[in-house]
C-alpha positions in Angstrom: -26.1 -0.5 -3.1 -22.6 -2.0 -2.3 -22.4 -5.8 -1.3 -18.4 -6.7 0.5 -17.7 -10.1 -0.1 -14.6 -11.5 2.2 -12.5 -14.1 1.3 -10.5 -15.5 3.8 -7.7 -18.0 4.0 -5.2 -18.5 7.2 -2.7 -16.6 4.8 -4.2 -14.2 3.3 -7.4 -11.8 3.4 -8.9 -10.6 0.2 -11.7 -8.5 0.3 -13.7 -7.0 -2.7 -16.1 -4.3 -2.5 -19.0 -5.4 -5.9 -21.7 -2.7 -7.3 -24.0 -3.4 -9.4 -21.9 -6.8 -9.8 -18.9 -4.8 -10.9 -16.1 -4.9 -8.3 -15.0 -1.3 -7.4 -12.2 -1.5 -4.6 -10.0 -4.7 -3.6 -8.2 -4.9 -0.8 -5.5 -7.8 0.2 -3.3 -8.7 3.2 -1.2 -11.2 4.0 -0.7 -12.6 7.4 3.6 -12.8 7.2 3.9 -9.2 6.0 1.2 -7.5 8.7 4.2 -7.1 11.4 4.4 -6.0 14.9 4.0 -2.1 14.3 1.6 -1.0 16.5 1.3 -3.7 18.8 0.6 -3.3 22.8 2.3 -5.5 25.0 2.2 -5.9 28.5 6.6 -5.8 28.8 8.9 -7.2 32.0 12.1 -5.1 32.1 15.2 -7.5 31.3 17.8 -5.8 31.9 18.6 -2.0 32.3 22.1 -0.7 30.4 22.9 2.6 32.2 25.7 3.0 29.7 23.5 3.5 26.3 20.3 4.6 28.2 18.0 1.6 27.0 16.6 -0.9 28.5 15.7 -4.8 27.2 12.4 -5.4 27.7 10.6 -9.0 27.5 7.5 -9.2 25.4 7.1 -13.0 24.0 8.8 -12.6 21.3 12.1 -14.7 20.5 14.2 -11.9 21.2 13.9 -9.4 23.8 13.0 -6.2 22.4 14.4 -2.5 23.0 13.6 0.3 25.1 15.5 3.8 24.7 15.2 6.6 27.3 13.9 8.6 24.7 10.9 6.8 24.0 10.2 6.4 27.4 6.9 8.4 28.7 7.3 9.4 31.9 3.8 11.1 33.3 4.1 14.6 34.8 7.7 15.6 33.2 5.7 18.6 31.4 2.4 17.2 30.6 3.5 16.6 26.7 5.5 13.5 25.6 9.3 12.7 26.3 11.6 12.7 23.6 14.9 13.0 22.8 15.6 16.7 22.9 14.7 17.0 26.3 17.3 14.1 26.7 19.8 16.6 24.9 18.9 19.2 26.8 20.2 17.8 29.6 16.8 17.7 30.8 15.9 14.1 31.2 16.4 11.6 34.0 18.8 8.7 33.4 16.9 5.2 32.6 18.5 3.7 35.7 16.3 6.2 38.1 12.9 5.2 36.1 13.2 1.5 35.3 14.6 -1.3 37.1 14.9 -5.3 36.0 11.4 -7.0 36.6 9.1 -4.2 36.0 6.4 -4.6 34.3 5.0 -1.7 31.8 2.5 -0.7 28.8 4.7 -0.5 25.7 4.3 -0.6 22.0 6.3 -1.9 19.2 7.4 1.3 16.9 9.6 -0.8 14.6 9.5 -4.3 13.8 12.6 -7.1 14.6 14.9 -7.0 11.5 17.2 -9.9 11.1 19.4 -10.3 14.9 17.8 -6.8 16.1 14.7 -7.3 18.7 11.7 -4.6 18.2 12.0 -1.2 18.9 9.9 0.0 21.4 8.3 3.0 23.1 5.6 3.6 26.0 4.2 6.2 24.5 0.9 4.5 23.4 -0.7 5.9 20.1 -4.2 4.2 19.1 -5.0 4.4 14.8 -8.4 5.2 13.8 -10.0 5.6 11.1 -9.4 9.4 11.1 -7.9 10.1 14.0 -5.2 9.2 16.2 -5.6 8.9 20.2 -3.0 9.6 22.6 -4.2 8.6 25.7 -1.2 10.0 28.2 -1.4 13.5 26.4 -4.0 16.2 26.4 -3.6 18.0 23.5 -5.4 18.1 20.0 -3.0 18.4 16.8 -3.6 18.6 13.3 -1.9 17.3 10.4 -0.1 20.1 8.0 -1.7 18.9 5.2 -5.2 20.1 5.6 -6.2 23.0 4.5 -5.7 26.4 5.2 -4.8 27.8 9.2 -8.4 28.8 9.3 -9.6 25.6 7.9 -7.3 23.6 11.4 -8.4 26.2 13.6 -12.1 24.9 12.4 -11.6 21.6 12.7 -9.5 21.4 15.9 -12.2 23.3 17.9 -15.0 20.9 16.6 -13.1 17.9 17.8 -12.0 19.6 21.5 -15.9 20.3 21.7 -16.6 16.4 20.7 -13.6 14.8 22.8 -14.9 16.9 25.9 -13.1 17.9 29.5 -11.4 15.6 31.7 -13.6 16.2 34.7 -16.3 14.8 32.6 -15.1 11.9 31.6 -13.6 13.1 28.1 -9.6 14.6 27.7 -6.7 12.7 26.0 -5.1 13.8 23.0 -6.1 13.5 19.4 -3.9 13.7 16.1 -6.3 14.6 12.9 -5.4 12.4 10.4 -5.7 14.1 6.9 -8.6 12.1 6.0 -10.3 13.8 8.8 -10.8 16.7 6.9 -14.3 16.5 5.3 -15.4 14.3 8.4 -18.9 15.3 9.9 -19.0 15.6 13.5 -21.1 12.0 13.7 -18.2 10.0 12.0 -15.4 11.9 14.1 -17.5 11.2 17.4 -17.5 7.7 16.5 -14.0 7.6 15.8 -13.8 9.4 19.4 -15.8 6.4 21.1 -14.4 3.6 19.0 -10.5 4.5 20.1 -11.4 5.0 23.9 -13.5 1.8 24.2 -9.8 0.0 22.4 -7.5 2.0 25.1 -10.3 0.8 28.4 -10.1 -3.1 26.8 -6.1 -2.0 26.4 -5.7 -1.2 30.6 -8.5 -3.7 31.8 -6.0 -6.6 30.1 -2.9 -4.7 31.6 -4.5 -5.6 34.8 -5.5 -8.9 34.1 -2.8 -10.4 32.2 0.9 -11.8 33.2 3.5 -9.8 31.5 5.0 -10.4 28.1 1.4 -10.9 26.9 -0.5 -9.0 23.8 -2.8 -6.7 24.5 -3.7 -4.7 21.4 -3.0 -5.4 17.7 -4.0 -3.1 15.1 -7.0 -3.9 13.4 -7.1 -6.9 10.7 -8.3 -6.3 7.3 -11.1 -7.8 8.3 -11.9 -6.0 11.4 -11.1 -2.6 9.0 -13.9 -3.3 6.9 -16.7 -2.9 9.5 -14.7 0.4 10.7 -13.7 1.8 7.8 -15.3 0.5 4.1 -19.3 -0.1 5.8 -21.3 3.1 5.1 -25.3 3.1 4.9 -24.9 2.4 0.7 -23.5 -0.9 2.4 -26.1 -3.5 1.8 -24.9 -6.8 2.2 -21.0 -7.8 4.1 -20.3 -11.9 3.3 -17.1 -14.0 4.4 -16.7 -17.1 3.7 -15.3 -17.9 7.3 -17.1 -19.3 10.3 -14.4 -18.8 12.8 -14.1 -15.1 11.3 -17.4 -14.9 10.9 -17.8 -15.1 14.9 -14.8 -12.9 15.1 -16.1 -10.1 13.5 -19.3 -10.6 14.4 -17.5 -10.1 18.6 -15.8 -6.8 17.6 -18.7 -5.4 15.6 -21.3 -5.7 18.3 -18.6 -3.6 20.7 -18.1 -1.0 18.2 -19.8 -1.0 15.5 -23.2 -2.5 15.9 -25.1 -0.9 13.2 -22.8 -2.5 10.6 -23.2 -6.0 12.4 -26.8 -6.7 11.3 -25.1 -6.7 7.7 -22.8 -9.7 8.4 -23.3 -13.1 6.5 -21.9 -16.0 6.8 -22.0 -17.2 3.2 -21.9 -21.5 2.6 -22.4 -21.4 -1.1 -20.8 -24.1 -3.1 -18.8 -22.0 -5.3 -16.1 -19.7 -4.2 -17.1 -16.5 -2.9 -14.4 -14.5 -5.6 -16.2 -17.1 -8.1 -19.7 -14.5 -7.9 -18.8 -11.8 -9.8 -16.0 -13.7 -11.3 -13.5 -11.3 -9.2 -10.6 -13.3 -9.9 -10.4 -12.8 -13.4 -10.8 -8.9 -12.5 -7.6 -9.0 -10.2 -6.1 -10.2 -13.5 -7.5 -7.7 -15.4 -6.6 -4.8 -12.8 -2.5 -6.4 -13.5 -3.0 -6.1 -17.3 -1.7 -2.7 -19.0 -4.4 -2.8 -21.5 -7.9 -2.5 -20.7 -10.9 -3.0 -23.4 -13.9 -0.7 -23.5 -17.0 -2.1 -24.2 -17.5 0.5 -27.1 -14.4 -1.0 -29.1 -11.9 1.6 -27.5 -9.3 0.4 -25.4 -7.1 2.1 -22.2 -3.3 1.4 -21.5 -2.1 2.2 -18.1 1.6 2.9 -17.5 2.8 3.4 -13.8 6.2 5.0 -13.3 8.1 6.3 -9.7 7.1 10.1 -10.7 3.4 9.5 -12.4 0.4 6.9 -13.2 -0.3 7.7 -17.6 -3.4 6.7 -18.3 -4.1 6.8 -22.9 -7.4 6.2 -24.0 -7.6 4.6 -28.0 -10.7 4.5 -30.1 -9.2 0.9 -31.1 -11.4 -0.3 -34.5 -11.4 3.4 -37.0 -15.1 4.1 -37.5 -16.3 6.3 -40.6 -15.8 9.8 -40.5 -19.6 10.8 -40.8 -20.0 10.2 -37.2 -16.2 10.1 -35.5 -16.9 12.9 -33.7 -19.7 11.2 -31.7 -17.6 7.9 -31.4 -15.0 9.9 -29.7 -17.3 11.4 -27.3 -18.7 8.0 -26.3 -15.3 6.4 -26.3 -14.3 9.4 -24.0 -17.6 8.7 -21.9 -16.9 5.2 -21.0 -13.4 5.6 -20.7 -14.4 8.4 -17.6 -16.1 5.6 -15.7 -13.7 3.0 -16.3 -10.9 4.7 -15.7 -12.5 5.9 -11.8 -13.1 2.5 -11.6 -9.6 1.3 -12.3 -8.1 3.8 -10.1 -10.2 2.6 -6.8 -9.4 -0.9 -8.5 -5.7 -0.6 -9.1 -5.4 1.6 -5.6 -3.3 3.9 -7.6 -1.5 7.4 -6.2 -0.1 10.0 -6.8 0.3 11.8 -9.6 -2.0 10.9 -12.6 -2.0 12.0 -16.5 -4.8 11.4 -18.3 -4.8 11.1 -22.3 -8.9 11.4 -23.6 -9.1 10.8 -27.0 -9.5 14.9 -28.5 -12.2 16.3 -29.0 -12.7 19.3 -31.4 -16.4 20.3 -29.6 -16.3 22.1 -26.7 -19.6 21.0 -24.9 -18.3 17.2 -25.7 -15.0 18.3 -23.6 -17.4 19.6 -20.8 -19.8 16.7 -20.9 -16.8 14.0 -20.3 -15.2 16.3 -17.6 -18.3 16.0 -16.4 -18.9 12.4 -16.4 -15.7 12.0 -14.9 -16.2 14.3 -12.1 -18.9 12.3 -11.3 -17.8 9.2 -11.2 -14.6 10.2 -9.0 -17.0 11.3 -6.6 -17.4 7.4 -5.2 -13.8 7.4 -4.3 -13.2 7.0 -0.4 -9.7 8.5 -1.2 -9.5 12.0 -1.7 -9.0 13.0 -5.3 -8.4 16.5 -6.5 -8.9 17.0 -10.5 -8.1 19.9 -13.0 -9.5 20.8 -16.5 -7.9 19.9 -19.8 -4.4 21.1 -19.9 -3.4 23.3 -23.5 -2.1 20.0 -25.1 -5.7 18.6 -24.6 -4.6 16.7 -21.1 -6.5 16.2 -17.8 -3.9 16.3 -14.4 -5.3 15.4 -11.3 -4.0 13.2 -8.2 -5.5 10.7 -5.8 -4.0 10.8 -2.0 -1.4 7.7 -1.5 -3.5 5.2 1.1 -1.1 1.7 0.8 0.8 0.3 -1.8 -0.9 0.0 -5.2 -2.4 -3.8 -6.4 0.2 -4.2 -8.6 3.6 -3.0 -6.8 1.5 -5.5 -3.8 1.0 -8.5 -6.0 3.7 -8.2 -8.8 7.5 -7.3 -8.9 9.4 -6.1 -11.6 10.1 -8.8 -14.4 13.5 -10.6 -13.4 14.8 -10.7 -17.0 13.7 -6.5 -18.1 14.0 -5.5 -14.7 11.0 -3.6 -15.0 11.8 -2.0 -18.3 8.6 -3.8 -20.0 10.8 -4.3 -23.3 14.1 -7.2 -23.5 17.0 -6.5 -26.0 16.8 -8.6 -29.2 19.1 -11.4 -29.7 21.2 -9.5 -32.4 21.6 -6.3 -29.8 22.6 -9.3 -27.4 25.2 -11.1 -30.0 26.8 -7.5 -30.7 27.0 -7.2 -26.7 29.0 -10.4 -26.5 31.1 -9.7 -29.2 32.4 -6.1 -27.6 32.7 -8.0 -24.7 35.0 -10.2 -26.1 37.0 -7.7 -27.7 37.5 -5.9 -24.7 38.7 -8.9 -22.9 41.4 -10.0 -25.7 43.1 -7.1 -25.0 43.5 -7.4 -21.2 43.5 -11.5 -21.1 45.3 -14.4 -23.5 43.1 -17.2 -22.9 43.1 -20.6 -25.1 40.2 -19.9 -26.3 36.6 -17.9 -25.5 33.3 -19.6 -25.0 30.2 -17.9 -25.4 27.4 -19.4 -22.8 23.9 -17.4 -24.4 20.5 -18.3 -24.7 19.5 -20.7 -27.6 18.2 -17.6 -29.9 21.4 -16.1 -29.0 23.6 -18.9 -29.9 21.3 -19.7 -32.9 21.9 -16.2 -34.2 26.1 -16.2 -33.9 26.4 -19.8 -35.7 23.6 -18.4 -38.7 23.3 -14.4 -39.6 26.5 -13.4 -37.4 28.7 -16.4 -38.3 30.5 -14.4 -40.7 30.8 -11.2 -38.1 32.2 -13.9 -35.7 34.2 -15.6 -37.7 35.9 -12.2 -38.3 36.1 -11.3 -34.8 38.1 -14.7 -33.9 41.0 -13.9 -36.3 40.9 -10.6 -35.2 42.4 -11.4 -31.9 43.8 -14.7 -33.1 42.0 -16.4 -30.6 39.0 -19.5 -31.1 35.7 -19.0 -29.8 33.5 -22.0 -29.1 29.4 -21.4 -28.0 27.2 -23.0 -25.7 23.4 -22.8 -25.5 22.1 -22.7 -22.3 18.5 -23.4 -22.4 17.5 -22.1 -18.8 19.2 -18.3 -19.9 17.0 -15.1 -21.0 17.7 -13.6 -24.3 19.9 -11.1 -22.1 21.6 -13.0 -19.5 25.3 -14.2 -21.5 28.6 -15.8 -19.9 31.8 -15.6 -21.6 34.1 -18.5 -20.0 38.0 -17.6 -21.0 39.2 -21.4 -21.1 
């Protein structure tokens, strides 16, 4: 069974999802970066500029936010949404004919304000779901590329027309299949299907009852998105540590998702919630490159732009009578942890893995396996191969968000990422190039050397000779100054 435990803060959301006291998933968001994308507002029309088609629309925020013709829907033009081609086309009407200053209308933010620009918006109205996405002005059902076969659409798209039903009885609107939609049974799509319309009725009963310029849809929090997306029936507990969210959640569960309500605690322990299963020191674990096996062996994960490299090490040599079996049950282990880190770590893409080799066939078998098995509690679809010739396994793991580490790290200021800094002497041969090249283009007094301590340390000890050299050279003095706030790399050369 799976226990959630929420930890929430006005700033920040952090949920983890614990088996078997071992934390499997993490999931963070932080109340400044969630942004205005996907908002529903209740607009007033400004003002209407006939000369770049576009309209100004007030929506409570600081800065009036912006309407163009393109993204305007207008009902009965040809059933489908407006955009710009038709406006290309010659097709469309100008914004002047279909707005004018004081309206009010539905919109939704497609782009959030950016330093003096207001939002971008469009009143075409798109609802996210789990797996699908409703469009409640449009009628027809469309599939993303990325699924399967032709066939395997075809499929899929008439299942969901039989589930969303006919207009006349109380069904219709249009439906984009997410890609996660693709091994969805019929029950979760239907509830995605009932969820998304009982959000659009609460969307147009608040149109009615609300003055304009007010909110009337956000997406879903992270804590509303565990009840819809991370509660299944291997969910056996859901605690937050929040009254007042607590009561929130518990509101929006019993309107659509009951069955995962009876679930909710409030918990009022003493200790931290993240303190149970000592979850903070795992966030700091899934940050670290290395990761130690409980069998002695040890994993190093490497995450580049093109791939994720994952090495598994046996760490301590053990005798050569049995290597052969501590290799398999290095291997073994390293198959579960590794799953684990990859739901942990949220990482995409592209993954290499490096198992220790194995010279027995049925041991390569047994950890494929093992491993197989293990990536089959991933939510996010995962698609894995065998052993490549050079003794490799390939697979990849769909993109869902950003990964825990690009979320809570950024490169390091002074390697820029590099994991590796220059060493001082590299640095003091730098400077002295440097200096070189200047003499020949400036005639200073003199040239002074602002470096790092080490740095600095280095020219006046081992390279004092090298300098010394260098300074009749090009006939010129050269004076240093340690600056105790610089990196090993970060130098200044002042011509005085």
């Amino acid at each position: 069974m799976e226990d959630i435990l929420i930890n929430w803060t006005p700033q920040e959301t952090r949920v983890a999802v614990v088996e078997n006291g071992a934390v499997q998933e993490l999931h963070v968001e932080r109340t400044l970066e969630r942004g205005l994308v996907g908002n529903v507002y209740l607009g007033k029309v400004a003002r209407v500029l006939p000369g770049m088609q576009s309209a100004f629309i007030d929506i409570g925020l600081e800065r009036a936010a912006f309407l163009h013709v393109a993204d305007l829907y207008v009902a009965g033009s040809t059933g489908q949404h407006r955009s710009s081609h038709h406006a290309e086309a010659g097709v469309a009407t100008p914004i002047e004919r279909l707005l004018f200053e004081g309206q009010t209308l539905t919109v939704q933010v497609i782009k959030d304000p950016i330093g003096t620009k207001g939002a971008r918006l469009s009143s075409q109205i798109s609802i996210a779901g789990r797996m699908l996405v409703f469009l409640p002005q449009d009628d027809h059902i469309g599939i993303s590329q990325k699924i399967g076969s032709p066939e395997a659409r075809e499929a899929l798209r008439s299942r969901v027309q039989a589930l969303v039903g006919k207009p006349e009885d109380g069904g219709g609107g249009g439906f984009i299949l997410r890609t996660n939609a693709e091994d969805a049974t019929d029950e979760e799509l239907g509830a995605d299907i009932a969820y998304l319309r009982r959000a659009w009725s609460r969307i147009r009963e608040k149109a009615f009852n609300s003055p304009p310029a007010s909110l009337l849809h956000q997406d879903l929090s992270l804590v509303e998105r565990v009840l819809r997306d991370l509660v299944n029936e291997h969910t056996g507990s859901i605690r937050i540590d929040s009254k007042l969210q607590f009561d929130v959640l518990h509101g929006f569960g019993e309107t659509f998702m009951p069955a995962a309500t009876a679930k909710l605690e409030h918990y009022r322990g003493e200790r931290p919630i993240f303190d149970l299963n000592n979850i903070d020191a795992e966030i700091g674990r899934a940050m670290a490159r290395r990761v130690d096996l409980k069998s002695g062996g040890y994993l190093i994960f490497d995450q580049t732009e093109a791939m994720t490299t994952i090495d598994v090490n046996t760490g301590g040599f053990v005798g050569a009578r049995n290597f052969d079996d501590t290799i398999f049950k290095t291997n073994l282990e390293a198959a579960g942890t590794i799953a684990r880190q990859l739901r942990l770590r949220n990482l995409g893409g592209i993954i290499i893995v490096d198992f220790i080799d194995m010279t027995r066939d049925e041991h390569k078998s047994a950890v494929l396996s093992e491993f197989r098995k293990q990536l089959a509690k991933d939510r996010t679809k995962v698609t894995l191969g065998g052993f490549t010739q050079l003794g490799l396994v390939e697979m990849t793991r769909k993109r869902t968000r950003e990964s825990l580490s690009r979320m809570l790290c950024e490169p390091c200021p002074t390697c820029e990422g590099r994991g590796q800094v220059k060493t001082a002497r590299t640095v003091c041969y730098d400077i002295m190039r440097e200096i070189l090249r200047e003499a020949r283009q400036f005639s200073p007094k003199e040239f002074r050397i602002v470096a790092a301590a080490n740095v600095v340390e280095m020219l006046l000890d081992e390279e004092s000779q090298h300098l010394a050299g260098l300074s009749d050279f090009i006939g010129k003095p050269i004076s240093l100054t340690a600056e105790p706030s610089n990196q090993t790399e970060h130098y200044d050369i002042v011509l005085m």
